[in-house]
N, C-alpha and C positions, 0 to 999 in steps of 0.2 A: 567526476567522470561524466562526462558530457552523453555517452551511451545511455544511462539511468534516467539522469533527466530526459532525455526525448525519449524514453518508451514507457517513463512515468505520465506523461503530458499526453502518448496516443491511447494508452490503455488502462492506467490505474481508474480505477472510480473512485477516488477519494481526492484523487489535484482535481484541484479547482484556481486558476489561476495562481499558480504557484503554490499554493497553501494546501493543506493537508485537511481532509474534513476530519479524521478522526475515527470512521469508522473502523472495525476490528471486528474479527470473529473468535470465538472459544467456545470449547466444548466444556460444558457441563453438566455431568450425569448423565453422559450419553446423546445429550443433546445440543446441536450447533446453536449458541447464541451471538448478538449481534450488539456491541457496545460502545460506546462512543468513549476513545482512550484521550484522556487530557492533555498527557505527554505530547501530541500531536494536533489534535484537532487547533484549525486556526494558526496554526504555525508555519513556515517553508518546510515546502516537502523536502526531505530528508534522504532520497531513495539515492543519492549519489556516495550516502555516507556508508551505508548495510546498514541501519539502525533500524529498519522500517521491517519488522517481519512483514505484514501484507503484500510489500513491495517484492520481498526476497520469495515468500512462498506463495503468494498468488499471482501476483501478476508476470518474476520472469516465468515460473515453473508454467504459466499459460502461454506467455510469447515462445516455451521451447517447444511444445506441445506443437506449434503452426507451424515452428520451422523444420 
């Protein structure tokens, strides 16, 4: 899906030239922590596949937010 990849590449903070850094967020006891997922990090970004929550819930749920 050619859509995902270019609004992964204008917006995600985690593509880095194609690749995925890895970061993630989770709550734990209340508290947002910030984690580096192995599944991903160093890998191609995956946002064309749905595999990528960050991608599905932070970055479209942000790009719907603008529009």
């Amino acid at each position: 899906m050619k859509k995902a990849n270019s609004l992964a590449r204008k917006e995600c903070s985690n593509y880095s030239m194609g690749k995925c850094t890895g970061a993630m967020f989770k709550r734990i006891d209340g508290k947002l922590s910030v984690f580096i997922d192995g599944k991903f990090s160093g890998k191609d970004c995956v946002a064309n596949s749905g595999a990528c929550g960050y991608f599905n819930h932070v970055v479209v749920r942000g790009a719907s937010d603008v529009n």
